[in-house]
C-alpha positions, 0 to 999 in steps of 0.5 A: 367337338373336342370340348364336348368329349373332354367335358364328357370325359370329366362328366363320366369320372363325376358320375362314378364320384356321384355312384359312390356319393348316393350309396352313402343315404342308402346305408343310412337308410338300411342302418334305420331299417327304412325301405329307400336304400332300395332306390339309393342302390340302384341310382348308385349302381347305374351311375356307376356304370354309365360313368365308367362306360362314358370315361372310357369312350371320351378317354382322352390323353390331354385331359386339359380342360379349355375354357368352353369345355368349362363352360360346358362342364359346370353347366351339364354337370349342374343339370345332370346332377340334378336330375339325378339327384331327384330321383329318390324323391320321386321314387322314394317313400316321399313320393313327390311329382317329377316337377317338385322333385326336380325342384327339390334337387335344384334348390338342393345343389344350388344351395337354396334351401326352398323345400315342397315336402309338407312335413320333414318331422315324418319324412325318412332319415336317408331323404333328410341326409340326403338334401343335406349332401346335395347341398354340402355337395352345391357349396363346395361346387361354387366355391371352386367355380367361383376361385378357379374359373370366374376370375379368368372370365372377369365375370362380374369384376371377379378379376379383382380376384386372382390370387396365386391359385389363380392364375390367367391361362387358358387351360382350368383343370389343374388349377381347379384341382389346386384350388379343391385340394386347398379348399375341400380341407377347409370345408370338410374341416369346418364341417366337421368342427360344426358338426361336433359342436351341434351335437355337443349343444343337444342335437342328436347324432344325426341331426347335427351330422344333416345341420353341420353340412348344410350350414357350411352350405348356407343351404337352409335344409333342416331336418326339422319342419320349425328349422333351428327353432325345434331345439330351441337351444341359445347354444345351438343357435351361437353355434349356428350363427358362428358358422353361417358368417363363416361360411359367408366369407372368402374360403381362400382367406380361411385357407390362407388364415389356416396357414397363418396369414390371418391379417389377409381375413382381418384386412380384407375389405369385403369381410371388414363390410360385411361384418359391419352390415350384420352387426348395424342391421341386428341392431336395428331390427332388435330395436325395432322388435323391443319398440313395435313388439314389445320384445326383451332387449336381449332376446329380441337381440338374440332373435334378429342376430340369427335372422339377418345372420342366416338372410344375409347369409342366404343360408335360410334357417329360422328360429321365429317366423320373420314374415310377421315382423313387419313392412320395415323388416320384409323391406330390409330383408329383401335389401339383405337377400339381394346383397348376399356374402363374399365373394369366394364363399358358399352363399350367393346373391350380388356379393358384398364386393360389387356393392362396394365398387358400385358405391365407391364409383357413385362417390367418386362420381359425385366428387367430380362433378363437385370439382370437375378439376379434380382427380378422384379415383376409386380404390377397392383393397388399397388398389385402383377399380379399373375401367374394365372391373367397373364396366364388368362389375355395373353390367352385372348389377343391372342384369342380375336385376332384370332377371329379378324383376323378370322372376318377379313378373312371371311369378305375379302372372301365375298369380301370385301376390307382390311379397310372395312374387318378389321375395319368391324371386329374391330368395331364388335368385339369391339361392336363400330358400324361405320367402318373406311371407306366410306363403313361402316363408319360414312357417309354409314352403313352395308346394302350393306353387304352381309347376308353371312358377316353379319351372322358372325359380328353378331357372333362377336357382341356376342363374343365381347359383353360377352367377348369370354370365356362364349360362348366357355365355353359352347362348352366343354364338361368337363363343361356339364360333371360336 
């Protein structure tokens, strides 16, 4: 009971945040002389009083928050959030179904960029801006969870993460606070620094204001039914791609980098990885649209740079429709949409980190059964991969794929194809948002899925988003027990 009331607590205080956060789309919105501000208004106006009467009940005087009561906060406040978060989508002038609102709102804060609103070129500038701050509101949210509260729990080897903003106790919340002063600098920073840049490149005011946040997000909402490739800019798309890899790597390093210590980013072994990915893939793909497509060198160069940049990413974006590209493209872009980012970052999927563990730990596997003699023992950052990183790091993987081909299943029973079922779950699950074909691809979106299917990417969004063991954490009894 004393972890719900200070989870409550906190819960009230994110609310009144919340009041002040949606009354921002509803100026917006009144400045365009749109008919939405009505509904920003009151949205924020109830939150703000339901916040402030819930603080005030749950007011505690140690306001530590415990283990448990973090599980409890991330995952009421994602859900909370979202409901209300869906609200000037069903109430608006997009006037969308309770079910595909509520998908919008999940695909927002879980930085996922799917979208069932058929024509954003028509739809209302306080909506756009909207989607927009619920997922530069998501990738802020995970990027602290992810510092703060993962590498205590050992979630996934996140363990191999703990830094002096980290520390292992038992009390999270004035680390937490630590960790988002740190990084809440960081990425207003970039945001704005991206934003400006946007807008110097050709893009209006507002739209590089909307694009700004979400690809520091790597969300993928664009305000623009042909995403990046509207401007049809090649600044534009530097610009983007620049800042997408940004946001992928670890957001403690780029503080760390701000303070001077930019050999951690360079020698980081993750960053040096994932770099390498990119660079190897884009290569490949360009040779591969200048052979089957008969495509300029430098601009099928230019078109596969900003298409694995933003899957690999899991940001979204598009510029041409890659669906189209091929079996050997939709293959390697699902490899791609899988393995995600860094660790610490705003974008999602496996992480870069967990690939290389499991693949240095298959290597040193194979040299012993070569020499059974011989001592091997695998190293992650210049540092022995313990026993306990390696157990937490491979039962993660064979979960995080039994909910993929799970997602998948249910996704073919609802009828759906194989490269729409599978890429659908790929693109939940590892919170990207376009799928790899004509269905939900980068030229159509998910509004002709059914709500049965929907339920359950949202389900995945979430499971993705907050990376599977805190919401089945919460279903064990030995936890409520404690």
């Amino acid at each position: 009971m004393e972890n719900l009331k200070s989870s409550l607590f906190i819960i009230g205080n994110l609310l009144v945040f919340f009041s002040l956060y949606t009354f921002i789309p509803g100026v917006v919105d009144y400045f365009y002389e749109g008919t939405d501000w009505v509904v920003f208004f009151v949205i924020s106006i109830v939150c703000l009083f339901t916040g402030l009467n819930v603080s005030f009940i749950f007011k505690r005087k140690d306001k530590d928050v415990e283990i448990l009561s973090a599980f409890l906060l991330t995952l009421i406040s994602w859900i909370l959030l979202t409901f209300i978060g869906a609200l000037p989508f069903f109430l608006g002038t997009t006037s969308l179904s309770l079910s595909d609102s509520f998908f919008e709102s999940m695909s927002g804060l879980t930085t996922t960029g799917a979208t069932v609103i058929q024509s954003l070129d028509t739809t209302s500038n306080s909506i756009l801006i909207w989607r927009a701050m619920l997922q530069w509101l998501g990738g802020i949210g995970i990027i602290v969870i992810a510092i703060a509260i993962f590498p205590i729990l050992k979630i996934g080897g996140m363990q191999l993460f703990q830094s002096e903003f980290s520390s292992k106790e038992e009390k999270v919340l004035p680390r937490t606070t630590k960790i988002a002063t740190g990084i809440g600098f960081v990425y207003f920073f970039l945001t704005i620094i991206c934003s400006i840049l946007l807008f110097f490149s050709g893009m209006s005011f507002f739209d590089s204001i909307a694009h700004g946040m979400t690809i520091i997000a790597t969300g993928g909402f664009s305000t623009r039914d042909m995403s990046i490739g509207f401007f049809d800019s090649l600044y534009t798309e530097i610009i983007t791609i620049f800042f997408m890899i940004i946001s992928s790597l670890p957001f403690i390093l780029l503080f760390q980098t701000l303070r001077g210590k930019v050999m951690d980013l360079i020698m980081s072994s993750q960053v040096r990885f994932f770099l390498f990915l990119i660079f190897v893939v884009t290569v490949i793909v360009a040779f591969w649209l200048k052979r089957y497509y008969e495509v300029d060198f430098f601009q099928s160069l230019r078109i596969s740079a900003f298409a694995v940049v933003s899957i690999s990413t899991g940001s979204g974006f598009s510029t041409y429709d890659f669906s189209v590209w091929g079996s050997f493209t939709t293959l390697l872009f699902l490899f791609l949409m899988l393995v995600g980012g860094c660790s610490g970052s705003s974008s999602c999927g496996l992480k870069v980190f967990r690939i290389q563990i499991l693949i240095k730990s298959s290597v040193t596997l194979i040299k012993k059964i070569i020499q059974p003699r011989g001592v091997f023992l695998p190293t992650y950052n210049s540092r022995e991969i313990s026993e306990d990183v390696l157990s937490s790091v491979t039962g993660y993987f064979f979960l995080y794929i039994f909910v993929f081909v799970f997602l998948s299943l249910i996704l073919a029973f609802d009828g759906q194809g194989i490269i729409t079922s599978v890429s659908g779950a790929a693109a939940a699950l590892a919170n990207v948002g376009p799928g790899l074909n004509e269905v939900i691809g980068p030229s159509g979106n998910y509004s002709s899925i059914s709500n049965f299917a929907k339920f359950f990417l949202c389900l995945g969004m979430l499971i993705g988003r907050l990376e599977l063991f805190p919401i089945l954490i919460l279903l064990s009894p030995q936890l409520w027990k404690r």
